[in-house]
VEXDREN-2710 file (C-alpha; in Angstrom, 1 decimal):
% VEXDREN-2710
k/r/px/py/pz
1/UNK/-74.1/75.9/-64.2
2/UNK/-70.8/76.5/-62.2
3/UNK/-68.4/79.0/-63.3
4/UNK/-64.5/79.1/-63.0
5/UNK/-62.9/82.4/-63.1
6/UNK/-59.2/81.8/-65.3
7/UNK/-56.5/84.1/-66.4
8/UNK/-54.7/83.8/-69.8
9/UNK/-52.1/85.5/-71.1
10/UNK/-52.5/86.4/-75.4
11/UNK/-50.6/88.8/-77.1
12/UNK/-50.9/92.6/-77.4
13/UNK/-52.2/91.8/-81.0
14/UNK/-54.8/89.4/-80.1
15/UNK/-55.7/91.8/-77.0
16/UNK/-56.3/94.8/-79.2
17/UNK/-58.6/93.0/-81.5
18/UNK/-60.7/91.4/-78.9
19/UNK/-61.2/94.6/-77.0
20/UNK/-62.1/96.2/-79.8
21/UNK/-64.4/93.6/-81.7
22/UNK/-66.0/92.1/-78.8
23/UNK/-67.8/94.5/-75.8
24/UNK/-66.9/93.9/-72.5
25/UNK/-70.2/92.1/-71.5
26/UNK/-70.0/89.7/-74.3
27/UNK/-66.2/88.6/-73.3
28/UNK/-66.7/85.7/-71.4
29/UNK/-69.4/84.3/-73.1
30/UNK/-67.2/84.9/-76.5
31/UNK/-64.2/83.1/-74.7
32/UNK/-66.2/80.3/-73.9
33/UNK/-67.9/79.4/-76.8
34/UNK/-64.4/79.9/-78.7
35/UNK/-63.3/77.3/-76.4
36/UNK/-65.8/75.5/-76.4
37/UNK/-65.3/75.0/-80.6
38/UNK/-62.1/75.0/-80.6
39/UNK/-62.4/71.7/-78.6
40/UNK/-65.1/69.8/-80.5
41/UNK/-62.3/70.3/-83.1
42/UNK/-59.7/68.7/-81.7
43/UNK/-62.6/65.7/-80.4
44/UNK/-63.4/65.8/-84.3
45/UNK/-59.2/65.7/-85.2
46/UNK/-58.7/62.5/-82.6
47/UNK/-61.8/60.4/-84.2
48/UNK/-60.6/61.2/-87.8
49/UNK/-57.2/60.0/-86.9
50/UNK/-58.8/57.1/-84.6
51/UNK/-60.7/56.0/-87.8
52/UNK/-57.7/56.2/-90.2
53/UNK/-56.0/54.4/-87.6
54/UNK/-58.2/51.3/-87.6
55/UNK/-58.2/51.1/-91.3
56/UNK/-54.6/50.4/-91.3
57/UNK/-53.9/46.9/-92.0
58/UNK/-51.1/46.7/-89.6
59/UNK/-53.9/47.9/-87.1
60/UNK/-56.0/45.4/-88.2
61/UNK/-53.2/42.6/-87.8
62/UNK/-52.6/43.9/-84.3
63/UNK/-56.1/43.9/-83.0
64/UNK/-56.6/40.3/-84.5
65/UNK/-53.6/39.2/-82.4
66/UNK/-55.1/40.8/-79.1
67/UNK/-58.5/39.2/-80.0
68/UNK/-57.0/35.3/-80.2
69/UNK/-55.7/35.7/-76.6
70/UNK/-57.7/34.5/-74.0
71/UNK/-59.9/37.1/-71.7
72/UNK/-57.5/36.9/-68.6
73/UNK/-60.8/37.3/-66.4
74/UNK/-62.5/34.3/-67.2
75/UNK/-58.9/32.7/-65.3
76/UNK/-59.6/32.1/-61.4
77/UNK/-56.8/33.9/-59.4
78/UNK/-55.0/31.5/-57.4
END
């Protein structure tokens, strides 16, 4: 697996605690997994709102409308 080395910046707060609740050769893999989480739920957020989305009968209306057009690639370009 390849490894990027970052920098972040996090307040003196946040700095204290992790120094002192995570050891030093744990940081990185702590980091990353945080990040890692953090971002499956934001993936989880976008499908929730996605599916919310597509329930909405103005949605619904919409997408019927784009689905009676005709598939502009079936025209021959001239």
């Amino acid at each position: 697996m390849a490894v990027r080395k970052m920098t972040f910046s996090v307040s003196e707060a946040v700095a204290v605690q992790f120094l002192a609740c995570v050891p030093s050769r744990e940081r990185s893999r702590f980091v990353s997994e945080a990040l890692v989480a953090r971002l499956s739920e934001r993936d989880a957020d976008l499908i929730r709102a996605c599916d919310v989305a597509n329930q909405e009968l103005d949605v619904l209306e919409i997408e019927q409308e784009f689905d009676r057009l005709p598939d502009a690639a079936a025209e021959p370009w001239k």
